[in-house]
C-alpha positions as semicolon CSV with decimal commas, in nm:
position;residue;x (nm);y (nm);z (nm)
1;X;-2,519;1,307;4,943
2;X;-2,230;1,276;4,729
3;X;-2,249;1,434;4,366
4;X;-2,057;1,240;4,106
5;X;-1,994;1,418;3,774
6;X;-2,016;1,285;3,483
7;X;-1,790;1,340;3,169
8;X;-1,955;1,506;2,912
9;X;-1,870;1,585;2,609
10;X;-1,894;1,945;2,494
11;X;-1,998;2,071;2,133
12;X;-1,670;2,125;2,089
13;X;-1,494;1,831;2,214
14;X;-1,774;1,580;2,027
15;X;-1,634;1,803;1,680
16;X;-1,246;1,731;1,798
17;X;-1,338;1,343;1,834
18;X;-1,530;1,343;1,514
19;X;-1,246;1,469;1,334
20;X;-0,987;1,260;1,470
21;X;-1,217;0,935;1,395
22;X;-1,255;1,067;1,056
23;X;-0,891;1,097;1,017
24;X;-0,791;0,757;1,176
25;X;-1,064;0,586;0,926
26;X;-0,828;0,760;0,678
27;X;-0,527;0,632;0,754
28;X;-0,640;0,280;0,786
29;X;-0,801;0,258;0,419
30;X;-0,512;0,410;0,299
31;X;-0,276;0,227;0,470
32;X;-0,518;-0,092;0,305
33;X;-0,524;0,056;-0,062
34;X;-0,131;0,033;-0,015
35;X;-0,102;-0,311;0,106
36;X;-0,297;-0,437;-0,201
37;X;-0,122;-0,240;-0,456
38;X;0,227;-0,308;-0,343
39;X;0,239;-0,657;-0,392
40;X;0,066;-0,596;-0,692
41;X;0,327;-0,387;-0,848
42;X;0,591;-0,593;-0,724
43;X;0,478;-0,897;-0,885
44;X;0,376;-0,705;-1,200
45;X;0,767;-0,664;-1,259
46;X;0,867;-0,986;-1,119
47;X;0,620;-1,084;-1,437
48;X;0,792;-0,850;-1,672
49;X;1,117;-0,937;-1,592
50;X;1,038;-1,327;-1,667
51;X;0,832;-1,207;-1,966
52;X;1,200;-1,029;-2,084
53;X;1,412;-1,311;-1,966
54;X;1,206;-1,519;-2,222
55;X;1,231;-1,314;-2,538
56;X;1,449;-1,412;-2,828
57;X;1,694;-1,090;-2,853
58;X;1,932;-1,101;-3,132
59;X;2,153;-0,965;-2,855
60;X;2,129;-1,280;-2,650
61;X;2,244;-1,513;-2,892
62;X;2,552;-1,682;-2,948
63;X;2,728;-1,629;-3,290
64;X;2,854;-1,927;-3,484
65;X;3,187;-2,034;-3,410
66;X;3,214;-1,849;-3,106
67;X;3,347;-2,000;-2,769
68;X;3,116;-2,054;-2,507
């Protein structure tokens, strides 16, 4: 009769995979916190920059009598 082992997992090894799950769970909801907040900065200054564009500076406009 052939004996077959069987891969099992030691106390150690179990705490090894443990921590590397742990640490891959990490990653990924970091790596998702960033791909919501990037695009949310970047259109918070695409807003501000239209929001600037649109105000009224006394540096903007054109005196009297000057040429265009």
């Amino acid at each position: 009769m052939i004996r077959v082992r069987t891969c099992e997992l030691t106390p150690m090894g179990s705490k090894i995979a443990k921590a590397a799950i742990l640490v891959t769970a990490m990653m990924f909801f970091a790596i998702l916190a960033l791909d919501i907040a990037i695009p949310a900065l970047v259109l918070c200054i695409m807003a501000l920059s239209t929001w600037l564009v649109s105000l009224d500076l006394p540096i903007a406009r054109k005196q009297g009598g000057e040429a265009a």
